[in-house]
N, C-alpha and C positions, 0 to 999 in steps of 0.2 A: 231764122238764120241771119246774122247781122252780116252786112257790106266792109270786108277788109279795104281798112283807107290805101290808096296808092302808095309807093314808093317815095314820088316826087312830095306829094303831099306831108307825108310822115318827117320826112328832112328837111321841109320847112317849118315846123313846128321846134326841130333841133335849134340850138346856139351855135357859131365856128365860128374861124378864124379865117378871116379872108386869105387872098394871096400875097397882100401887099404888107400882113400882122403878121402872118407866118415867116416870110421874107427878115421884117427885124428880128424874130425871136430866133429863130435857125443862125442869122448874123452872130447873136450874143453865143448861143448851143454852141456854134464851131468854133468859136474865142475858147471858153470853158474847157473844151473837146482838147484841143490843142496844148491847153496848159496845163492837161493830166487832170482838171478839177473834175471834170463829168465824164458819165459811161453810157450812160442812156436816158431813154424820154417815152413816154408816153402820151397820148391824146384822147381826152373824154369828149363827147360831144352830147350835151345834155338838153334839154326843154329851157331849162332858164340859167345854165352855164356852160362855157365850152374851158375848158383844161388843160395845159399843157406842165404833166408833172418833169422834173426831173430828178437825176437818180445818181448816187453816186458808183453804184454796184448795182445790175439787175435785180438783183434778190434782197434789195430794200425797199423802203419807205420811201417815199420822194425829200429830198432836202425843198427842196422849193415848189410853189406852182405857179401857175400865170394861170389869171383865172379873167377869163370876161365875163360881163353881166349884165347885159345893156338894159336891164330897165333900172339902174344905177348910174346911168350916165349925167341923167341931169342934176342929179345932188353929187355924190361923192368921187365920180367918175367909174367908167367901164370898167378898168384896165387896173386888176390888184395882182400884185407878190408874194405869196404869204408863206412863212418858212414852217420849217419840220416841225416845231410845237404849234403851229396855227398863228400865231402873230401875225399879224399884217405886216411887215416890211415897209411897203408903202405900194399906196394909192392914186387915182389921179385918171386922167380926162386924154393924154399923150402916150401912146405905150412906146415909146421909145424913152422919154423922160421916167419912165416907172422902171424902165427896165435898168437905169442907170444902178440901180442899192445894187442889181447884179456885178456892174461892172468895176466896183468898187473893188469886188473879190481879188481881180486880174492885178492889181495896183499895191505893188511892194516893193518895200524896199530895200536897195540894192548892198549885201556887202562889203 
């Protein structure tokens, strides 16, 4: 009979999102949230990625994710965007700066 690994042990082998990455991504979520773009979100937290999808309607496909990756960090950075056909958006080493292609959305003009 094999030795089930602890709790603690098993969620450190997971990816996530601290409190301070979760903090800007919820910042940009309730921009979105507010200007009717988004409806919901979801959170993966995986072995070699952690996920924050979002959703325009519950009962879609996520338009967007936020994906971390940190054995990525030292070439192309952490911290990716990647939309509903899989494109990268964009990438990078700052997730407040990655999450900028988000904020682009909110920026229209007036007439």
């Amino acid at each position: 009979m094999s030795n089930p690994v602890p709790a603690h042990m098993r969620d450190a082998e997971r990816v996530s999102f601290d409190r301070a990455e979760l903090g800007v991504i919820l910042s940009v979520y309730g921009r979105m949230v507010a200007a009717g773009e988004w409806r919901d979100y979801a959170m993966s937290f995986l072995r070699e990625v952690a996920v924050f999808s979002i959703f325009r309607r519950a009962a879609e496909h996520p338009i967007y994710r936020i994906e971390k990756r940190p054995r990525l960090r030292n070439a192309q950075g952490a911290y990716a965007v990647i939309g509903m056909d899989g494109r990268v958006l964009k990438r990078g080493h700052d997730l407040r700066t990655v999450l900028r292609v988000l904020e682009r959305k909110l920026i229209r003009p007036v007439d």
